[in-house]
N, CA, C and O of each residue as an XYZ file, in Angstrom:
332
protein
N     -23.987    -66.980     -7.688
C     -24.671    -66.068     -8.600
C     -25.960    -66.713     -9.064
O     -25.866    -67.775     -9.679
N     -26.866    -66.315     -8.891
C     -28.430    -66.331     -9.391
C     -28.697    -65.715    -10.626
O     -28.414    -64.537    -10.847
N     -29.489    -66.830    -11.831
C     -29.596    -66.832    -12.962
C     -30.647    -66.525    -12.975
O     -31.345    -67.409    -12.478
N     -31.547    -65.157    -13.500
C     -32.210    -65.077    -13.935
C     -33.082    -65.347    -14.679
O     -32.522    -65.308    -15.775
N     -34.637    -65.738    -14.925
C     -35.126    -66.240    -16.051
C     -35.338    -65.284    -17.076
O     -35.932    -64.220    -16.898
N     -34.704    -65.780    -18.474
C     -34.544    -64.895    -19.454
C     -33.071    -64.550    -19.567
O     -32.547    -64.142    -20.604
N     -32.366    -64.772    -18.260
C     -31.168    -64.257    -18.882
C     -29.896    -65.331    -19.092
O     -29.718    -66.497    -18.741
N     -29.103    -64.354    -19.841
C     -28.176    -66.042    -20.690
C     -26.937    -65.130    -20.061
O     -26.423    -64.107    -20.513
N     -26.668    -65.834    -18.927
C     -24.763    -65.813    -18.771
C     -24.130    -66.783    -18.764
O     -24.665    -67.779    -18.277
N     -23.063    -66.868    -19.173
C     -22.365    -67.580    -19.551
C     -20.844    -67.047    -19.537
O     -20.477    -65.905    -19.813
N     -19.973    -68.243    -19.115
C     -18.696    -67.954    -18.737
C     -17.424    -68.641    -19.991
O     -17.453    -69.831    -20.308
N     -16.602    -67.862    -20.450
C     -15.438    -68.092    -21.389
C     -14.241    -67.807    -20.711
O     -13.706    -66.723    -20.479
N     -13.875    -69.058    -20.407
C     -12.726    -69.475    -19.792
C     -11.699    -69.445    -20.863
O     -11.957    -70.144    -21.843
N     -10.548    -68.755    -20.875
C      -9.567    -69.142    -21.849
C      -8.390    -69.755    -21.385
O      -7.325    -69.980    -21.962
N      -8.831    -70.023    -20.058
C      -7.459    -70.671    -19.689
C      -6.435    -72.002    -20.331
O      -5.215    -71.974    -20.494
N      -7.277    -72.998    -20.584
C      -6.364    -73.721    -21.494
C      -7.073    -73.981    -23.151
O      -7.509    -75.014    -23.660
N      -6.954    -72.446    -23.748
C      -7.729    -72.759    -24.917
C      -6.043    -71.581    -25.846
O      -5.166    -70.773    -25.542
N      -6.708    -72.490    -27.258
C      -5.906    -71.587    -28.062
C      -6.301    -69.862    -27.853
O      -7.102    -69.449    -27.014
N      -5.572    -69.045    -28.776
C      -6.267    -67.708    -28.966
C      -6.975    -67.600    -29.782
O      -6.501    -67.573    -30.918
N      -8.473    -67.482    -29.605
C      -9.481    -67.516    -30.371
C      -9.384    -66.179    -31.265
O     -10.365    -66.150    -32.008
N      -8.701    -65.264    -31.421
C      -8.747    -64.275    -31.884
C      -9.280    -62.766    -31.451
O      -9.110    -61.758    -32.137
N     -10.018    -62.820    -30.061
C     -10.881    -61.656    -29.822
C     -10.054    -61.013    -29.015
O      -9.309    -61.600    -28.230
N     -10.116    -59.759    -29.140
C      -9.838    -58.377    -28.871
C      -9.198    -58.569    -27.343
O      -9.762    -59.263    -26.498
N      -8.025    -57.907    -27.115
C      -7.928    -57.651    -25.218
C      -8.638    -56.940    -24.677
O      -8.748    -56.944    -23.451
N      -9.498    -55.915    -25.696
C      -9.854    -55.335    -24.580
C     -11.779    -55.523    -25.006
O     -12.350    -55.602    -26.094
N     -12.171    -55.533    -23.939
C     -13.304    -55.546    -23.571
C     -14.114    -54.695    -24.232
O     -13.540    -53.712    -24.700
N     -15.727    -54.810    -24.481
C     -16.305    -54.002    -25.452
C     -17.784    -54.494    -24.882
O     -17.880    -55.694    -24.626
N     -18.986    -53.620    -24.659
C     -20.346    -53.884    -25.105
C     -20.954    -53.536    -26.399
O     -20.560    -52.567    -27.048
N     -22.060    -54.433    -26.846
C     -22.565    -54.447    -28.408
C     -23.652    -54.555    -28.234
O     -24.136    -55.552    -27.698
N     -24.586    -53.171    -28.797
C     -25.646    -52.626    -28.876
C     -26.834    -53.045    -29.757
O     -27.013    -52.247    -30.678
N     -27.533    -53.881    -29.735
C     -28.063    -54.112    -31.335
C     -27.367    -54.839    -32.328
O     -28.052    -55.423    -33.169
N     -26.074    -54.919    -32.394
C     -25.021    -55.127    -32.937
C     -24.531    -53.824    -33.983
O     -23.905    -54.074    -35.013
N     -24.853    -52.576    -33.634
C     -24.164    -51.567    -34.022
C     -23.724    -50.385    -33.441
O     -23.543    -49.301    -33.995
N     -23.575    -50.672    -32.334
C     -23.086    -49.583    -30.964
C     -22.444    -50.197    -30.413
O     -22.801    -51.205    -29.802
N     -20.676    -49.505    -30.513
C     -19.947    -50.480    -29.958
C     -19.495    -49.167    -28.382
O     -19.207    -47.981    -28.540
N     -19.592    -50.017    -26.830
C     -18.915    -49.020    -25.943
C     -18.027    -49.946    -25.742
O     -18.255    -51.152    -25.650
N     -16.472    -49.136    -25.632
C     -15.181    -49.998    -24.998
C     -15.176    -49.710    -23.648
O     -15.137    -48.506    -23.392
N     -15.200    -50.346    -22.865
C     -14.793    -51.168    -21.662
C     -13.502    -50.433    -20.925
O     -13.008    -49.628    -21.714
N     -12.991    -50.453    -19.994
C     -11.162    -49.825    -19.416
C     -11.515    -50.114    -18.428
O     -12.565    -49.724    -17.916
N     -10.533    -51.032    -17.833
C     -10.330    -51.092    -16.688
C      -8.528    -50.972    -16.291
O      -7.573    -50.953    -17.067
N      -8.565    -50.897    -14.595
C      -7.097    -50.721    -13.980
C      -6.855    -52.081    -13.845
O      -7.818    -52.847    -13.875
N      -5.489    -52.598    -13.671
C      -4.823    -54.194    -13.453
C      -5.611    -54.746    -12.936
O      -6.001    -55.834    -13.357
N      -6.207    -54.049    -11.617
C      -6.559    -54.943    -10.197
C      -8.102    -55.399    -10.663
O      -8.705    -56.220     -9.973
N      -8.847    -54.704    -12.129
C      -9.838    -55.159    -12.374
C     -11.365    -54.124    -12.432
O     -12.568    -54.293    -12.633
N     -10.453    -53.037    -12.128
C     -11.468    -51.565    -11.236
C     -11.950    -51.079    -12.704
O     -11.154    -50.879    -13.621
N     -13.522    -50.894    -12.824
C     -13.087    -50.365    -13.790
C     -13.253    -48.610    -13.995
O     -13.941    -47.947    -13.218
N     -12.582    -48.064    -15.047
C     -11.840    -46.862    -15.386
C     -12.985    -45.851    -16.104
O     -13.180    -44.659    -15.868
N     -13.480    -46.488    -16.795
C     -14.672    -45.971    -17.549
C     -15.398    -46.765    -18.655
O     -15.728    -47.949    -18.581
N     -15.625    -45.787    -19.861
C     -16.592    -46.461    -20.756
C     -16.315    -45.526    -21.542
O     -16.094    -44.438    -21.010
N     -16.218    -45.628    -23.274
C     -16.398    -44.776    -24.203
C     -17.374    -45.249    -25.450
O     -17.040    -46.314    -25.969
N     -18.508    -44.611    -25.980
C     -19.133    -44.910    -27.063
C     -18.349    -44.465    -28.212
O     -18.168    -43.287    -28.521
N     -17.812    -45.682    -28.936
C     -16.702    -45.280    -30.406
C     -18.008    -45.256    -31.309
O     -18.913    -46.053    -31.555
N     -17.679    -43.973    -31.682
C     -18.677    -42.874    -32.873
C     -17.579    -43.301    -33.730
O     -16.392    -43.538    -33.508
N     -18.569    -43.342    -35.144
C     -17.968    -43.976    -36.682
C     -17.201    -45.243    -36.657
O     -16.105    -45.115    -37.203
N     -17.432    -46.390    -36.206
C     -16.797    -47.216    -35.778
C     -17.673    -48.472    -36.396
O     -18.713    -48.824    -35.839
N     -17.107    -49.215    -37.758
C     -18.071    -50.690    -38.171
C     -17.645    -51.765    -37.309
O     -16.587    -52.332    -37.036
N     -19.278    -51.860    -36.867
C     -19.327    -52.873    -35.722
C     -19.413    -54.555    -35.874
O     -19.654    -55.515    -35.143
N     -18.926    -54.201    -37.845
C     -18.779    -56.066    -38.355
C     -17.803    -56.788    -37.234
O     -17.977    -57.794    -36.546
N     -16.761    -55.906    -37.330
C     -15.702    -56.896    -36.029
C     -16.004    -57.202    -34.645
O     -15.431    -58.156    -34.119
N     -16.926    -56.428    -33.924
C     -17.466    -56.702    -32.750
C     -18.506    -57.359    -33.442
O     -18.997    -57.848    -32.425
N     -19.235    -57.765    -34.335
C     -20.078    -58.435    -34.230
C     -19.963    -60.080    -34.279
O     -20.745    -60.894    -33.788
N     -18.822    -60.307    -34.977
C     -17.744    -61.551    -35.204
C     -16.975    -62.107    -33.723
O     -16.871    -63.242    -33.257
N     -16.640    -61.172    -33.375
C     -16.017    -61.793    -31.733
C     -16.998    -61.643    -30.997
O     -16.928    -62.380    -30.013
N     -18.125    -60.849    -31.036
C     -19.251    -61.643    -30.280
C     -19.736    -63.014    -31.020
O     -20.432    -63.821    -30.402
N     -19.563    -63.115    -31.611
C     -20.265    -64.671    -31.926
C     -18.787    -65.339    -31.852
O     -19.142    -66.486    -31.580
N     -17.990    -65.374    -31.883
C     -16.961    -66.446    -31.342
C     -17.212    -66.382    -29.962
O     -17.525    -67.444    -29.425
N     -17.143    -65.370    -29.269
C     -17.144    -65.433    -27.635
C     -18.332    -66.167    -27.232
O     -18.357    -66.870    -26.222
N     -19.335    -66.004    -28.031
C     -20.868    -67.033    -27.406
C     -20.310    -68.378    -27.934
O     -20.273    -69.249    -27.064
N     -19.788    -68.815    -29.376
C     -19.413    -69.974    -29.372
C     -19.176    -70.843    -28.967
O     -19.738    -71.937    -29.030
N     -17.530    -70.244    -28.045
C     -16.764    -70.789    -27.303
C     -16.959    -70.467    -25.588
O     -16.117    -70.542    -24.694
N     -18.308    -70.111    -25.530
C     -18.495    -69.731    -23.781
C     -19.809    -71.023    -23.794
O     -20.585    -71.522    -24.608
N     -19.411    -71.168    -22.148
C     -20.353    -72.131    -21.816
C     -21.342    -71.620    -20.854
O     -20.852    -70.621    -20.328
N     -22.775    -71.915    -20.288
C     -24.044    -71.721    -19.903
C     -22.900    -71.351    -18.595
O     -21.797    -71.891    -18.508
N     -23.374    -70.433    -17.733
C     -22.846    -70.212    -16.487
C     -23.501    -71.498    -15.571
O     -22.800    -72.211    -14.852
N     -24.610    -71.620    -15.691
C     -25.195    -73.249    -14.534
C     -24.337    -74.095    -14.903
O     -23.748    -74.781    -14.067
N     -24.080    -74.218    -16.342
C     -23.369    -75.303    -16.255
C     -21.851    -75.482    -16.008
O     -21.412    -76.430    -15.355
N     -21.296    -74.800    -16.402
C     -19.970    -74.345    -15.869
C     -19.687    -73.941    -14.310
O     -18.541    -73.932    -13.861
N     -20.568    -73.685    -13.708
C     -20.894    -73.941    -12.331
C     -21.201    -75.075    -11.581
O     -20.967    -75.112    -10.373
N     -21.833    -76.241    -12.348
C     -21.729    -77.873    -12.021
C     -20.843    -78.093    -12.113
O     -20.353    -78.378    -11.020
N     -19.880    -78.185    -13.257
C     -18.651    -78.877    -13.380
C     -17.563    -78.092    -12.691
O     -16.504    -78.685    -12.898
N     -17.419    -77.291    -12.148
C     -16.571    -76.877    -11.200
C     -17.021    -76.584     -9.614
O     -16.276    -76.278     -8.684
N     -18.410    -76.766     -9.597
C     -18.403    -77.118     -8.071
C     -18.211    -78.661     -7.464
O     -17.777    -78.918     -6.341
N     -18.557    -79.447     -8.283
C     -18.418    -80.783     -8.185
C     -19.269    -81.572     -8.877
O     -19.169    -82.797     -8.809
């Protein structure tokens, strides 16, 4: 995967981490006040997208900043697991 300049990905591995607290299910955050939920099927497909109307986006705005916290630079998390 090719990193864009300007853009920040970054990967959150939870595999051997406590439960940080954030949500199962998946969500994009708008500004930080437009929240769309995410659905996907088991295999990963995903199902759709819904924009939650009347919805305070303090709590998505909180597990987005834990999830950047605890996520690391994708380059770099890509060094240390390619070798």
């Amino acid at each position: 995967m090719l990193v864009e300049s300007g853009e920040d990905v970054r990967i959150l591995d939870l595999t051997d981490r406590p439960d940080l607290g954030l949500p199962v299910q998946d969500f994009w955050l708008f500004d930080d006040t437009a929240v769309v939920r995410m659905d996907y099927a088991p295999d990963g497909t995903q199902l759709g997208r819904e924009l939650l109307e009347d919805v305070d986006p303090a709590a998505y705005v909180e597990w987005k900043r834990l999830a950047l916290e605890h996520a690391t630079p994708f380059t770099e998390y890509r060094l240390k697991h390619e070798g």
